[in-house]
C-alpha positions as semicolon CSV with decimal commas, in nm:
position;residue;x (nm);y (nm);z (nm)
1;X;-0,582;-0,046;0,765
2;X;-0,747;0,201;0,996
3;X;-0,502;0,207;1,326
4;X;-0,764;0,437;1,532
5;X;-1,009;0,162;1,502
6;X;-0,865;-0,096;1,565
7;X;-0,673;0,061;1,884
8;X;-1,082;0,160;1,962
9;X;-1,165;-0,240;1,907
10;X;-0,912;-0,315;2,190
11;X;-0,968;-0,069;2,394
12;X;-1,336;-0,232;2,411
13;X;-1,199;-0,536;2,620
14;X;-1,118;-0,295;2,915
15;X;-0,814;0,012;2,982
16;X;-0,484;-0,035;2,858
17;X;-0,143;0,146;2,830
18;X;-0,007;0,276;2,462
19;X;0,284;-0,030;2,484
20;X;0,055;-0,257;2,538
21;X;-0,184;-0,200;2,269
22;X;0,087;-0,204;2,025
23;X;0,196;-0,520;2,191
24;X;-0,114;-0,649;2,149
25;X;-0,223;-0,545;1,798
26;X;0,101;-0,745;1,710
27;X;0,049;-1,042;1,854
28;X;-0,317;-1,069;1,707
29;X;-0,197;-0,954;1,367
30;X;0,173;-1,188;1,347
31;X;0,339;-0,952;1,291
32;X;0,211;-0,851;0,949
33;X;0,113;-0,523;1,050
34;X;0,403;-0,351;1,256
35;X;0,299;-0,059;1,436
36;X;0,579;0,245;1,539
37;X;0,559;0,341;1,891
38;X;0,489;0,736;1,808
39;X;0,246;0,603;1,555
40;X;0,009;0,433;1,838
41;X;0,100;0,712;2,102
42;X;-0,019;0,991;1,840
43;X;-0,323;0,790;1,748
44;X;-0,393;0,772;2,075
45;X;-0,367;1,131;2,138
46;X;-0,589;1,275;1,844
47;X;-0,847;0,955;1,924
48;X;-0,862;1,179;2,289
49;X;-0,858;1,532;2,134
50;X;-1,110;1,386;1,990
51;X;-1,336;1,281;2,268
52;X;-1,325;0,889;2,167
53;X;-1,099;0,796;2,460
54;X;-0,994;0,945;2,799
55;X;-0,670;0,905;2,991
56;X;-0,599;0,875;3,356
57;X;-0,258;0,972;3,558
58;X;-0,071;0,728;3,793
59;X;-0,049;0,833;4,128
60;X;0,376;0,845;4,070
61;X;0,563;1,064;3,868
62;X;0,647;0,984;3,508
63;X;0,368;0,713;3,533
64;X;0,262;0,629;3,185
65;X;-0,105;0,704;3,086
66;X;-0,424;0,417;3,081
67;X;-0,634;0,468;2,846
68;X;-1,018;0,411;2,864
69;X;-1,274;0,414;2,516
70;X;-1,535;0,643;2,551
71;X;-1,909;0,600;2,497
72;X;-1,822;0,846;2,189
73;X;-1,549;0,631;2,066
74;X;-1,771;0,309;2,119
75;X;-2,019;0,476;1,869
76;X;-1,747;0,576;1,604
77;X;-1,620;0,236;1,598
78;X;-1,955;0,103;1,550
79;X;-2,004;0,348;1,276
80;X;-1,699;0,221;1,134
81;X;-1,791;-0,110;1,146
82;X;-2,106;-0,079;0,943
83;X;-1,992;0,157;0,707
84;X;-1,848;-0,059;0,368
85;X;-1,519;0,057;0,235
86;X;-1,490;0,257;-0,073
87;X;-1,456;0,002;-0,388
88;X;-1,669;0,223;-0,608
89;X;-1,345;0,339;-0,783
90;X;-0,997;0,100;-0,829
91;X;-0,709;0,196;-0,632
92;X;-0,396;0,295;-0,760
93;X;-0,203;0,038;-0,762
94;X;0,180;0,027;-0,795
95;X;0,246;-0,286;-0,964
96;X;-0,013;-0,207;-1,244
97;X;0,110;0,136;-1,283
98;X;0,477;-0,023;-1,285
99;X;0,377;-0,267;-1,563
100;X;0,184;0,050;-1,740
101;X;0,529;0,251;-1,732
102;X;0,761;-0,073;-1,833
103;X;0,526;-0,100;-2,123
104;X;0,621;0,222;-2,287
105;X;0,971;0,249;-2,220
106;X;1,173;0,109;-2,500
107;X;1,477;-0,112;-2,426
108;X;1,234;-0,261;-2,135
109;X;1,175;-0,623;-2,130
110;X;0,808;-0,633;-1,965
111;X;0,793;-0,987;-1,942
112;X;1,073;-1,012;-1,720
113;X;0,953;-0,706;-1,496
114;X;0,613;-0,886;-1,446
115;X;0,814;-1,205;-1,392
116;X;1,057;-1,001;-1,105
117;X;0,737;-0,915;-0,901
118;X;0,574;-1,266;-0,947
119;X;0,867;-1,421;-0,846
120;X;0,886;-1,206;-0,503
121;X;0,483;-1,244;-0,469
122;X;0,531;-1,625;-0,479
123;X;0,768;-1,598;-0,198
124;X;0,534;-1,406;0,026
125;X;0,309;-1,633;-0,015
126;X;0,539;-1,952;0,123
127;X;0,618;-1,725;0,422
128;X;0,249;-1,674;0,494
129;X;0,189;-2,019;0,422
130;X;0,468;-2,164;0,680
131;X;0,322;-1,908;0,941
132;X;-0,006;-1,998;0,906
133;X;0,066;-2,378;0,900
134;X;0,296;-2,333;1,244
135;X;0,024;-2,094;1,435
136;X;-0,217;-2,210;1,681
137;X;-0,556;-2,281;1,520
138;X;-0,730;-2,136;1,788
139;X;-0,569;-1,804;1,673
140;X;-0,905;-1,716;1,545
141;X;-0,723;-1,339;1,478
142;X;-0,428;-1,409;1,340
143;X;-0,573;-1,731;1,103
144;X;-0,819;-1,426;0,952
145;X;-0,499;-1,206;0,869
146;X;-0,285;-1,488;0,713
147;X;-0,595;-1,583;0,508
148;X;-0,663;-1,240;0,409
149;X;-0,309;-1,163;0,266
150;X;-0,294;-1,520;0,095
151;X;-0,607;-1,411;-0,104
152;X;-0,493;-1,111;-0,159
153;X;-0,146;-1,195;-0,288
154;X;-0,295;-1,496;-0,497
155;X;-0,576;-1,234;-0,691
156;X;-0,228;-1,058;-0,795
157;X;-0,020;-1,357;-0,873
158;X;-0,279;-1,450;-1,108
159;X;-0,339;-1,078;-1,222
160;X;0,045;-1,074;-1,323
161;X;-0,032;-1,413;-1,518
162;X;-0,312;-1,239;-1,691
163;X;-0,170;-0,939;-1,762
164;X;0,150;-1,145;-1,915
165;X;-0,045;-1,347;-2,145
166;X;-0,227;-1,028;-2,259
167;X;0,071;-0,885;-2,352
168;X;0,243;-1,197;-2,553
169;X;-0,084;-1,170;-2,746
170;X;-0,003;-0,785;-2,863
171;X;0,067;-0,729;-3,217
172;X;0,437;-0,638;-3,290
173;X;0,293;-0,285;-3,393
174;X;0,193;-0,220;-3,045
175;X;0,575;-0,245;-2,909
176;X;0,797;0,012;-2,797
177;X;1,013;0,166;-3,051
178;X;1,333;0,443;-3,019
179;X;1,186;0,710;-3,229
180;X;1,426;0,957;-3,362
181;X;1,548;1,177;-3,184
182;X;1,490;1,578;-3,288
183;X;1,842;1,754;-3,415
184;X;1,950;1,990;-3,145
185;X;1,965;2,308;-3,186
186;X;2,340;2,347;-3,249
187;X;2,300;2,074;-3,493
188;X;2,031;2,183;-3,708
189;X;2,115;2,341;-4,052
190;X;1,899;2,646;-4,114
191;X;1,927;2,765;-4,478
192;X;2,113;3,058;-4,526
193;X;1,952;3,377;-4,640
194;X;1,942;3,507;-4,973
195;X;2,125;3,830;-5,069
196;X;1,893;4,122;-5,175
197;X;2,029;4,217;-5,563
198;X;1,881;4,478;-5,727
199;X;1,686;4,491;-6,069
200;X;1,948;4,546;-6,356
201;X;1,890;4,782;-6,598
């Protein structure tokens, strides 16, 4: 998720203060995408560093800052827009590196570790499913998100059902075994050395 742009996006519908662009990324998002206050605020500042937004001062003191997009930042976001995300190469996922690792580790049931996460993806789902059934359908913004993540979570759901039925298929060889363990070296018997005699005559 690119915060800069999409703090650029609403800055397109006219000025706004930091608070209220967090507000509002929130409500269009439900939620699903909680922003931190000093995350927006230093966004913000970098995105005017950068010359992509500007800032005006209250007349009062302490007033908080309004901030206005740019015709630069209207022409990164565009940019941004157009440009398709990088799918060249797969990410690096967690859960397949966690089923990877729970492969190779003896004593490690990975059945029930790729059961654990399905278990806890199939809940997500039923709380994305009761949002989306109790938000307005006009919501055009949010209805997109919830969508989004129920894909999403569904491709993995049935990547974890994959990847389980893969493994049941496995020959036994293939499984995780203790291999023995090297003597230490306080426990290894070296063999004593022989004592030099000399030739009798």
């Amino acid at each position: 998720m690119s915060v800069r742009h999409a703090l650029l996006a609403l800055l397109t519908e006219g000025p706004s203060f930091g608070l209220q662009l967090r507000q509002e990324f929130e409500a269009r998002t439900g939620e699903v995408w909680p922003l931190n206050v000093g995350q927006v605020y230093a966004t913000l500042q970098r995105l005017e560093r950068e010359g992509h937004i500007e800032s005006d001062e209250a007349g009062r003191e302490n007033a908080q800052k309004r901030y206005r997009i740019t015709g630069t930042g209207e022409r990164e976001l565009d940019v941004w827009l157009r440009t398709p995300p990088e799918m060249t190469a797969p990410p690096r996922d967690e859960l397949v590196i966690k089923v990877q690792v729970a492969l190779r580790v003896p004593g490690v049931d990975v059945h029930e570790i790729v059961q654990t996460h399905r278990r806890h993806l199939v809940e997500n789902m039923q709380r994305y499913t009761h949002l989306k059934a109790e938000a307005d359908p006009e919501d055009i913004g949010l209805g997109l998100v919830v969508d989004a993540e129920l894909f999403r979570l569904e491709a993995v759901v049935r990547w974890l059902d994959a990847a389980d039925a893969r493994l049941r298929r496995r020959p036994a060889t293939q499984l995780p075994t203790r291999e023995a363990q090297p003597a230490r070296p306080s426990e290894s018997v070296e063999p004593r050395p022989k004592r030099a005699t000399g030739a009798r005559r």
